[in-house]
KOLTORBA-104325 format. One record per residue (C-alpha): residue in three letters; x, y, z. Coordinates in pm, whole numbers, plus 50000, padded with zeros to 5 digits. Example, Ala and Ser with C-alpha at 12.3 -4.5 7.8 and 13.67 -1.06 7.14 Angstrom:
BEGIN
ala512304955050780 ser513674989450714 
END
This chain:
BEGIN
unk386865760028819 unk384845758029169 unk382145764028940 unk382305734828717 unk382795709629022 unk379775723729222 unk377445717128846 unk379175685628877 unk378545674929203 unk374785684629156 unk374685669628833 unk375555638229017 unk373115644129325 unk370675640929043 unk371555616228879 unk371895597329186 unk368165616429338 unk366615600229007 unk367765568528962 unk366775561129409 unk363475573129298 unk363245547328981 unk363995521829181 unk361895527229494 unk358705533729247 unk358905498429036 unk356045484729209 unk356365447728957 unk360105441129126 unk361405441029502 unk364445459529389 unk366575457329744 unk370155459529859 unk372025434830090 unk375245441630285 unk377855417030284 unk376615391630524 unk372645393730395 unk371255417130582 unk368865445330416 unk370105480930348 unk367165491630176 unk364005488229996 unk361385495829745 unk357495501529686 unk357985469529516 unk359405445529776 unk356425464030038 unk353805454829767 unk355495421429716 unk356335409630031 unk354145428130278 unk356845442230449 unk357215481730547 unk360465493430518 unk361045499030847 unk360105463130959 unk362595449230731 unk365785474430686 unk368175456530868 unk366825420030879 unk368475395430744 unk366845385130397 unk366395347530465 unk363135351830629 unk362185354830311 unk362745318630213 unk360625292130358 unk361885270630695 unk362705241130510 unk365355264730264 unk366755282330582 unk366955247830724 unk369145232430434 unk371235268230414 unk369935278830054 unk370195319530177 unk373865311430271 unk374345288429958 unk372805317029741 unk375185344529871 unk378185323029799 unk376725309029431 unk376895348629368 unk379705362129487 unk381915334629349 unk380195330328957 unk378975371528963 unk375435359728945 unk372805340929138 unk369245332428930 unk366515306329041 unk362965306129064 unk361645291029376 unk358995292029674 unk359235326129871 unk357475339030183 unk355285363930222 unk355065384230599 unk351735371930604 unk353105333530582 unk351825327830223 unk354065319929939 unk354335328529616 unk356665316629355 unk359725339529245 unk362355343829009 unk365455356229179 unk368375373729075 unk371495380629315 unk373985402529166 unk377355406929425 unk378355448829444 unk382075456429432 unk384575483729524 unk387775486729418 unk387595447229420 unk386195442929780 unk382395429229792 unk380605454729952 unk376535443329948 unk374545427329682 unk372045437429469 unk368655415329503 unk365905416329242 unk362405395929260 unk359215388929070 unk356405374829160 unk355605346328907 unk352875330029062 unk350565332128804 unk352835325328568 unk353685294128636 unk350325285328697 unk349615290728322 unk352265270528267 unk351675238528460 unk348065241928289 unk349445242827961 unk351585216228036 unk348785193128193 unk346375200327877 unk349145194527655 unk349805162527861 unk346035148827826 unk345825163427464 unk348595138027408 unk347465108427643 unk344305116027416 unk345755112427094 unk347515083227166 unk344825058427281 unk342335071627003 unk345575061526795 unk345585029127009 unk341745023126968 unk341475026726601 unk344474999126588 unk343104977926853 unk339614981226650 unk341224970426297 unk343074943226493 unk340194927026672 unk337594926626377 unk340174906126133 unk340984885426481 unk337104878126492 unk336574873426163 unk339404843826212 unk337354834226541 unk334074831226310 unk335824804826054 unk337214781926340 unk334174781126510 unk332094774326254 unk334084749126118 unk334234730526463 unk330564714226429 unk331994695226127 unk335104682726328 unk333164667726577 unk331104651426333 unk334144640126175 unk336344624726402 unk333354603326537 unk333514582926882 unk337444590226868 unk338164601627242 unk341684611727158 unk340024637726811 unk337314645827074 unk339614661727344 unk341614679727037 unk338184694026907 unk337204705127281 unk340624721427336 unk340384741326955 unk336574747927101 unk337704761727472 unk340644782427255 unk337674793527034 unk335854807627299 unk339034823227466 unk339884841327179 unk335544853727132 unk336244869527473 unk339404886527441 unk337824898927096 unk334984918027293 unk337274929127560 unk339164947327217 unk336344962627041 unk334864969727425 unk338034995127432 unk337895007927052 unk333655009927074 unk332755045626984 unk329305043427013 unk327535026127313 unk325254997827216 unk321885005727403 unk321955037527559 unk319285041427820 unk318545065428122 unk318715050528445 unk318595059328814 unk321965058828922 unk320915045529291 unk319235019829197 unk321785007928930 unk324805010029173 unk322504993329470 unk321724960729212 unk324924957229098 unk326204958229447 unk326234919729479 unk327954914929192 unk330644940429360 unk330734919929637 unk331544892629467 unk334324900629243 unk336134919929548 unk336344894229780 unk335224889330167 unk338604907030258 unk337474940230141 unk335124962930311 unk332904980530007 unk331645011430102 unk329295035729878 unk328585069729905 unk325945081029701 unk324675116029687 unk320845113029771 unk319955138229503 unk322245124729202 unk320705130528884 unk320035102028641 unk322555093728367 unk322165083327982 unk324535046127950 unk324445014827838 unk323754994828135 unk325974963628014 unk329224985427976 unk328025006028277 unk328514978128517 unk331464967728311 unk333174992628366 unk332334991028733 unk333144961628846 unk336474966328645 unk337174992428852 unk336804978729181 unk338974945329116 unk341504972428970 unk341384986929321 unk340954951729498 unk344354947429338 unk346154973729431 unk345224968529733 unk346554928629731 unk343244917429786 unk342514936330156 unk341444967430241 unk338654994130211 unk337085004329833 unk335125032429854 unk332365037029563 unk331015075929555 unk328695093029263 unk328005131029305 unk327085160229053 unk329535170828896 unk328985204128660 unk332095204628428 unk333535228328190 unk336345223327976 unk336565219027644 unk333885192527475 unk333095180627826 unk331565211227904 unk327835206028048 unk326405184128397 unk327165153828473 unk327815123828737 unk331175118228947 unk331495079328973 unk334985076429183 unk336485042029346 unk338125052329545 unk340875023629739 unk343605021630002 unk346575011729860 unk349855020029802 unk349395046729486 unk350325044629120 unk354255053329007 unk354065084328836 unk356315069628536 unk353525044228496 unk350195067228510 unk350555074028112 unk350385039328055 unk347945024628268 unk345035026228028 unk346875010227725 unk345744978227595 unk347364949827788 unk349714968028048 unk349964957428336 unk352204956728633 unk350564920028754 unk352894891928733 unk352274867828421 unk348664847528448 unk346914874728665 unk345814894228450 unk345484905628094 unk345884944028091 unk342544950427971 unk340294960228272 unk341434998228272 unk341904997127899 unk338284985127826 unk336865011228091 unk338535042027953 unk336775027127616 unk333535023727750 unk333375059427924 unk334615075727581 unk331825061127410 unk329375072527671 unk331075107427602 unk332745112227943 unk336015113328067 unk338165092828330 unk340535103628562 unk343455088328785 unk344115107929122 unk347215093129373 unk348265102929713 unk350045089829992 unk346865073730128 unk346435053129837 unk345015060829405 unk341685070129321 unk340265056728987 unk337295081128822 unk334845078428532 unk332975107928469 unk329575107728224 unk326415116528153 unk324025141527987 unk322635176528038 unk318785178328083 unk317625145228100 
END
């Protein structure tokens, strides 16, 4: 009989031997036990590898140092200890400290211990995820711009269909206006109705370019130029469309190659830009025009080009609003100041130039950039 309980009782020193050393050799997991009130009983190869912390720095600490100050500040250690004990589980995934002060992102799993019905400690597993998520907000973000992508090459082709029948229209009114004003003769009243269908006309010739500007696929005269120069005698025109309330600064890398563009849609798409940024900005503030060399590899982009960013000071996009902002007529100005085009028709012309174009936002303001040019030239 003594016999059979002594096998027993080292049958269950083993089992119990084995099963400490499984756990304090997963090296992937910080496989760790709290007591009651949080505070750490013991610890594993995988919370030292983990966390940074040697078991005897942390065996009796309390685990929140774990979380970051702004967590212990709004009681999410507490909160967490509570969550588990009353639903039998605690899971999250969240920002976690390291003893070095770096964090790392986790998924978390609380699990309360009982005895005989009294809580007695928990039982705390975590993973580093880190790079885990990271795949996953990059999927996400190419998925997003995959998307954005499809959609205004959807947009352009419609826009394109749209705006040649619109100019064909154009074409029959305005060649037929010649023959009105013949027509109506010295008749003031006719005259002013023929001027007005003229002015309309012309309008309508406009907004027609501004459309196949945006659908274009291929640039009209493509032509190498020396970026310096190009941004230094277009800087007037800058000026100009900006206002006298905005201070234009440029920052040009001296040694910024040349780029292959048409230099129409080139300074189109510039000056777009800027009163884009002039705007935001209600019409005062600082714009700041920069072109560097930008090597860039991802996907059909992949080769060198040119980093043209404007660069202004206002207030920042909405996020709800930055998948929208280069459709064909949004716009968040009030009816009359503006058509919606301006971003619209310089997403269209740095497509066609084979580039791509960016939106950045911060506190201190959004940063519009067009990226293009050519390896080699």
């Amino acid at each position: 009989m003594f016999g059979k309980d002594r096998q027993r009782q080292r049958d269950l020193f083993e089992s119990e031997r084995n099963f400490r050393l499984l756990v304090e050799g997963v090296a992937d997991y910080a496989l760790y036990m709290l007591d009651p009130t949080g505070i750490v009983t013991s610890w594993n190869v995988g919370g030292q590898r983990i966390k940074g912390y040697a078991p005897e720095e942390i065996l009796g600490e309390h685990f929140s140092r774990f979380y970051t100050e702004a967590d212990r500040a709004n009681g999410k250690p507490a909160r967490a200890l509570s969550i588990a004990r009353e639903q039998g589980r605690y899971e999250e995934e969240g920002w976690r400290v390291r003893k070095d002060g770096t964090f790392f992102w986790a998924s978390v799993i609380i699990d309360p211990i009982t005895e005989d019905g009294t809580l007695v400690g928990f039982a705390k597993i975590t993973r580093d995820i880190t790079e885990r998520r990271e795949a996953q907000l990059k999927l996400e973000k190419m998925q997003k711009q995959l998307a954005q992508s499809q959609k205004l090459d959807a947009l352009g082709q419609l826009t394109g269909g749209v705006a040649h029948d619109f100019n064909n229209l154009l074409m029959v009114i305005s060649g037929s206006i010649h023959l009105l004003r013949k027509g109506v003769g010295d008749n003031a009243k006719m005259q002013r109705a023929v001027t007005a269908i003229e002015t309309a006309s012309k309008r309508g010739a406009a907004l027609t370019h501004q459309l196949l500007s945006f659908a274009r696929r291929q640039s009209v005269n493509p032509q190498v130029i020396d970026l310096r120069e190009r941004i230094a005698a277009v800087r007037d025109v800058l000026d100009t469309g900006v206002g006298s309330a905005v201070d234009l600064q440029f920052e040009i890398e001296p040694d910024v190659w040349p780029v292959l563009v048409d230099v129409t849609e080139f300074e189109t798409a510039l000056v777009n830009l800027a009163i884009n940024a002039r705007d935001a900005m209600s019409g005062a503030g600082v714009i700041t025009v920069s072109a560097r060399n930008s090597p860039f590899a991802e996907g059909q982009h992949e080769g060198d080009y040119v980093a043209i960013s404007i660069k202004d000071a206002g207030s920042g996009i909405a996020p709800d609003l930055l998948d929208k902002i280069f459709d064909p007529f949004f716009t968040t100005k009030p009816i009359g100041k503006g058509t919606g085009l301006g971003l619209s028709i310089s997403y269209g012309i740095v497509k066609s130039h084979g580039g791509s174009i960016d939106v950045d936002c911060g506190t201190d303001g959004c940063g519009s950039r067009f990226t293009h040019g050519q390896r080699d030239i």
